[in-house]
C-alpha positions as CSV (number, residue, x, y, z in Angstrom):
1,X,-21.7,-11.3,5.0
2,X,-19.8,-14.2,5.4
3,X,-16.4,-14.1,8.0
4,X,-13.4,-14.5,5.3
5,X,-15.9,-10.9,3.8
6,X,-15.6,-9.2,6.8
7,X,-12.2,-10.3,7.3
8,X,-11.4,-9.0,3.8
9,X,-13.2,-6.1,4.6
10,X,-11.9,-5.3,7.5
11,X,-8.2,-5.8,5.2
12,X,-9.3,-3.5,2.8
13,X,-10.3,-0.8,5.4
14,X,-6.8,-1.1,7.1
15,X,-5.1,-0.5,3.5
16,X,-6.9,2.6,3.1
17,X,-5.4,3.7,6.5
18,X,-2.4,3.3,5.5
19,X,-2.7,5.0,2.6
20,X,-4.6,7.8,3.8
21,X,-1.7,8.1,6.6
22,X,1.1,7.4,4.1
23,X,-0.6,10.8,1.8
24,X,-1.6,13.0,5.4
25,X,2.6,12.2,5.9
26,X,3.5,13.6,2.4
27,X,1.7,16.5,2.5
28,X,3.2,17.6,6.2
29,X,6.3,16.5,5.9
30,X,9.0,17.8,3.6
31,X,11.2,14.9,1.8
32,X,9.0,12.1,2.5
33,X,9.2,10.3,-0.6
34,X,13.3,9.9,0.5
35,X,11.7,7.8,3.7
36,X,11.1,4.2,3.9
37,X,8.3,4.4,6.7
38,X,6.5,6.0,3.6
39,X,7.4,3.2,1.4
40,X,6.3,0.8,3.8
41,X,2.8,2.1,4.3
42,X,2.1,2.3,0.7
43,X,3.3,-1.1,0.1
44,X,1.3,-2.6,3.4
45,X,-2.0,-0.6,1.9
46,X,-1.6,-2.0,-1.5
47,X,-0.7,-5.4,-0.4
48,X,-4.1,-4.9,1.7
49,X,-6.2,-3.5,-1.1
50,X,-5.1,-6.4,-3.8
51,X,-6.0,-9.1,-1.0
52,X,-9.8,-7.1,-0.7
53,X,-9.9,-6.4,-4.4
54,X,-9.2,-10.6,-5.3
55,X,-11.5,-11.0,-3.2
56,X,-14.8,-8.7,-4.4
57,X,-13.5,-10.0,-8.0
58,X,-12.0,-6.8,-8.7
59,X,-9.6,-7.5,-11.3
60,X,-8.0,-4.0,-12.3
61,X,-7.6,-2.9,-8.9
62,X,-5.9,-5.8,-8.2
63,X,-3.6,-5.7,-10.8
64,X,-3.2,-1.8,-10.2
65,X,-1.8,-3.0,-6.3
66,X,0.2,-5.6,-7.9
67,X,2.1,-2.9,-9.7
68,X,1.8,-0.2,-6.6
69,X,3.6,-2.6,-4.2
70,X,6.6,-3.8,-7.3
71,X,6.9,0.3,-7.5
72,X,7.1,0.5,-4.1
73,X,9.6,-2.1,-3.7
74,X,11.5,-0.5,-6.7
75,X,11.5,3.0,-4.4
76,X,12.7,1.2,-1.3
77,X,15.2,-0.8,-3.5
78,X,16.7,2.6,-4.3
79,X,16.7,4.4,-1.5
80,X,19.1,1.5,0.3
81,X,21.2,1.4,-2.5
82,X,21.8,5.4,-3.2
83,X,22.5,4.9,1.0
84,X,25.5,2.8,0.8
């Protein structure tokens, strides 16, 4: 494997971290979905798992991360504006 693989690699493997974190969170805790850590740790995994998927060629589950991180925006976007 070449380095910019393991570094993509290694990109993809933090993604799924955060996303296994962000689903251990909403399972334990009560009114996550209101939080932005939440938010921020699906976004940062599917921001991490598009980068790993473009590079392995992996064209639906790139576009699938595209939309995850726009609907993820489009939660946080909501949650600010429902707190002014």
């Amino acid at each position: 494997m070449d380095d910019i693989g393991f570094i993509s690699d290694a990109i993809g493997w933090f993604g799924a971290a955060c996303f296994l974190f962000a689903y251990i969170i909403a399972t334990k805790v009560p009114g996550t979905s209101d939080k932005l850590y939440f938010h921020i740790l699906n976004i940062v995994g599917a921001v991490c798992f598009a980068i790993n998927a473009k590079y392995h060629g992996a064209v639906p589950l790139f576009y699938l991360n595209v939309i995850w991180v726009g609907l993820g925006l489009y939660a946080m976007y909501r949650i600010k504006k429902s707190a002014i």
